[in-house]
N, C-alpha and C positions, 0 to 999 in steps of 0.2 A: 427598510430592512432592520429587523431586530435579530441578535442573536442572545442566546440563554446556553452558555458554557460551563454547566455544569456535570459533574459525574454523579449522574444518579440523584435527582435531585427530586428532595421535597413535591408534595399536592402541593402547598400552599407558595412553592417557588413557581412551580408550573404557573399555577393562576395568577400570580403578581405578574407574570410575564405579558398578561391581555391577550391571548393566543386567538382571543375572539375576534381583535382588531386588524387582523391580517388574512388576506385574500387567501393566502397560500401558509402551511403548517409543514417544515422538511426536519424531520425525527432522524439523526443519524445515532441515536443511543435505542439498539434494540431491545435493551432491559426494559425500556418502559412504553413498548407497540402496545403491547394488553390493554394498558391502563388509558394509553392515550387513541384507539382504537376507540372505546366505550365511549370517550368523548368528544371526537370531531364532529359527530353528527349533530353532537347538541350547539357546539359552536359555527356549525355552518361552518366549516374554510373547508379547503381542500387539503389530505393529510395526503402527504408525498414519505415516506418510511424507505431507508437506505440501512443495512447493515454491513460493518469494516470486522465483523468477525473473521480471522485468519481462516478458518476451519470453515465457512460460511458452504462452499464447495465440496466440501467431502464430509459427506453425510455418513461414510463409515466412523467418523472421527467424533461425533457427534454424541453427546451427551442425552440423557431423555431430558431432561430439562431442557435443553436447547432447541429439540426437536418440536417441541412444541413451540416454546418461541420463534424460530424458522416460519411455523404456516401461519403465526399472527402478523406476519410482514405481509400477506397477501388482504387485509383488512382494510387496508387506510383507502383515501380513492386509487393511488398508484404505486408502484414497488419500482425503484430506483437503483437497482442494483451496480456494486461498482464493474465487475465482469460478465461478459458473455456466458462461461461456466454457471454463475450464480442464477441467472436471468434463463439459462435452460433448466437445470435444478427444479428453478419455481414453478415454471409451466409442468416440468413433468407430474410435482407436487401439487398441481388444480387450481393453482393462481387464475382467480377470475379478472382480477383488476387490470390494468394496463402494465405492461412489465417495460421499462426503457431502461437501458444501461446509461450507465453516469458512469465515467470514469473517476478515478483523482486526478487533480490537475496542479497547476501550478503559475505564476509567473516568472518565464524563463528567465527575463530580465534580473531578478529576484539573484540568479546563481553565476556567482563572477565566471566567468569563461576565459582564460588560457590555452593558444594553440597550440602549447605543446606542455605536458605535464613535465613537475618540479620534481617528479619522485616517477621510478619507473618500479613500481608498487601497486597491489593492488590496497584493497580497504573494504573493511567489515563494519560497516557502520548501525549501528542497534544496540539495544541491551544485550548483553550477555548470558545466555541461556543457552539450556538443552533442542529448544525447538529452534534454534539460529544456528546450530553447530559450530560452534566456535570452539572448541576443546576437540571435535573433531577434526576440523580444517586443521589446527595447529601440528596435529599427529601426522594428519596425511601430507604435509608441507615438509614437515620434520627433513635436513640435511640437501633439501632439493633446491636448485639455483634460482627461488622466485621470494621474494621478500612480501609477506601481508601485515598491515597493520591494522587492528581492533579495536575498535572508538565505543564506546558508549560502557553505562553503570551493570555492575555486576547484578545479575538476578539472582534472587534467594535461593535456587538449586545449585550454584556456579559457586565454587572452592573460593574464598573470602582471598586467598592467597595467588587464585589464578592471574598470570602474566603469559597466556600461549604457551607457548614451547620454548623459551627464554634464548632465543636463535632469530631464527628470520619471522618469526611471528609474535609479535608482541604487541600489549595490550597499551596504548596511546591515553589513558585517560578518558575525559567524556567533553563533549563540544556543546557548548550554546548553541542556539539558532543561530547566531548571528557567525559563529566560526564554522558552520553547515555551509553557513551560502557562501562565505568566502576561502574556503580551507581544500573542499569536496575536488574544484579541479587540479588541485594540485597531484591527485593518485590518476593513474592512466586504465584504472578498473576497480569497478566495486564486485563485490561477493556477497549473495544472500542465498543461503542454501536451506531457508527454511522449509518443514514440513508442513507450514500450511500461510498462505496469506492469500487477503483478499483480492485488491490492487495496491501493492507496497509504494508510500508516498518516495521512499528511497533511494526509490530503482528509477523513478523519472528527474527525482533531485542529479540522481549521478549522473543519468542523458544529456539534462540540460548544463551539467557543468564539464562536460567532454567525455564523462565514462566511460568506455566499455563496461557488460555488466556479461556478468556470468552466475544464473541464478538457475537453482531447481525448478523441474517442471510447476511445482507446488506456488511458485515464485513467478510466472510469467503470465500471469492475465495481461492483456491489454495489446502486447508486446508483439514486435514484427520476426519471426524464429529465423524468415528466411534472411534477415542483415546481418553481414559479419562482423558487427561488432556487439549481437546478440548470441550469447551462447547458452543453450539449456542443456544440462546435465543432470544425469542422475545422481542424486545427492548421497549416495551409498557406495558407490563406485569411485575408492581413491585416485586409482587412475588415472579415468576419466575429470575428474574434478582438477587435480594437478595438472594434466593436459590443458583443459578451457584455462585457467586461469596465467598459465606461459603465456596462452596463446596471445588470448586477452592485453596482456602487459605488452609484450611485444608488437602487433597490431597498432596499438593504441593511435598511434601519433599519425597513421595512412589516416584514419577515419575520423578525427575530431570535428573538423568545421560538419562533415555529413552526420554526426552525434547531434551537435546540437541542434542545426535544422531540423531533426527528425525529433526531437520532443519541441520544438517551437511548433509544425505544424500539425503534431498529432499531441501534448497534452497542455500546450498552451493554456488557458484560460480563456481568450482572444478566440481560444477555437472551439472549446467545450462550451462556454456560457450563453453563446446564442444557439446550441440545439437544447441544451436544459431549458432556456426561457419559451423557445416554437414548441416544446414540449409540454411546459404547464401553460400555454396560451391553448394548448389542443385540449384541457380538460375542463369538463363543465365543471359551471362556477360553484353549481348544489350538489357536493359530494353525496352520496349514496350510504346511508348509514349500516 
């Protein structure tokens, strides 16, 4: 297994990489399907193309440049989509190739687990931006008996000065990976009220470390709606948001050990890597140029 972790990288990084020496080619950078489409046929592998475009699913949101990029994912031998939303998308859009969902995954092991949270607090863990609503959340929380905390770096549209609502919602700093795996169960709920994500790595980080998760429809590929310590809400509706998010915090601590078993047996690794591997074992080895 080779991997090539770059953003947007060079012809000449591509080709150092030997992409010719590998059975199997998995492009999760959809900027560059075009370029490496024109070229799997000449290397012989199998090209497998996955996109983590937030917005990947809602085609009203959709840029013309992007729209294009979108049907160059149905080029490679197969489209690996990480949602069932995306993977119907495709087909309605003529995807010829084989469409298989791939989820994101994780190993749970990876996230300290605590049966009972440190902080009876929910948590907003991301960058800071308009499409995460964190300046919203802060307003609709504003004076109400539920404490949130806001982790991650400011984004360039986000007031250089922003701290929440300088009350019960305040902005924490930003956490290494290493304060993710060990930190995440300490909150008895996360919050992701984005307007568009694909399968948020996040939302299964905060599963596997106890969460309760209360996320916008926009926010819930993968996700089981009908578990009660899965809450989707509409991301516009103060109310409702304040409501899931009590609820959330309060709940928390009936449902943790059944939290984490349910991202152990549904986005493990353990569980995902051997139908991705019966997956590229189904596809002929002379991809189809």
């Amino acid at each position: 297994v080779g991997i090539l972790n770059r953003r947007r990288p060079a012809l000449w990084q591509l080709l150092r990489s030997r992409p010719w020496q590998y059975d199997v080619v998995h492009l999760y950078d959809d900027s560059r399907t075009k370029l490496w489409t024109r070229l799997y046929g000449l290397f012989k592998v199998r090209l497998l193309v996955t996109t983590q475009d937030g917005y990947a699913a809602f085609p009203d949101r959709w840029s013309r440049r992007f729209a294009g990029r979108f049907d160059a994912l149905g080029n490679g031998s197969a489209f690996l989509p990480p949602s069932e939303q995306i993977a119907a998308l495709a087909k309605e859009r003529g995807f010829t190739c084989p469409v298989h969902v791939h989820p994101n995954g994780l190993y749970c092991n990876e996230m300290r687990f605590v049966p009972e949270a440190a902080h009876a607090k929910a948590v907003v863990l991301g960058k800071v931006e308009p499409r995460k609503k964190q300046e919203f959340l802060a307003e609709t929380l504003r004076g109400l008996p539920v404490e949130c905390d806001l982790i991650g770096p400011l984004g360039a549209d986000t007031p250089p000065d922003f701290d929440g609502n300088g009350a019960n919602v305040r902005r924490r700093g930003e956490w290494t990976r290493r304060e993710v795996c060990e930190h995440l169960t300490d909150y008895a709920a996360l919050v992701l009220l984005s307007d568009g994500e694909a399968h948020p790595l996040v939302v299964i980080e905060a599963l596997a470390a106890g969460c309760s998760v209360v996320v916008s429809e926009e926010a819930s590929a993968n996700l089981d709606t009908a578990l009660p310590f899965v809450k989707v809400v509409d991301r516009g509706d103060r109310a409702a948001v304040a409501h899931a998010i009590a609820s959330a915090v309060a709940g928390n601590a009936a449902h943790r050990a059944a939290i984490r078993a349910y991202a152990e047996t549904t986005f493990d690794w353990s569980v995902i890597l051997p139908r991705y591997q019966n997956f590229i074992a189904s596809l002929k080895v002379s991809p189809s140029p």
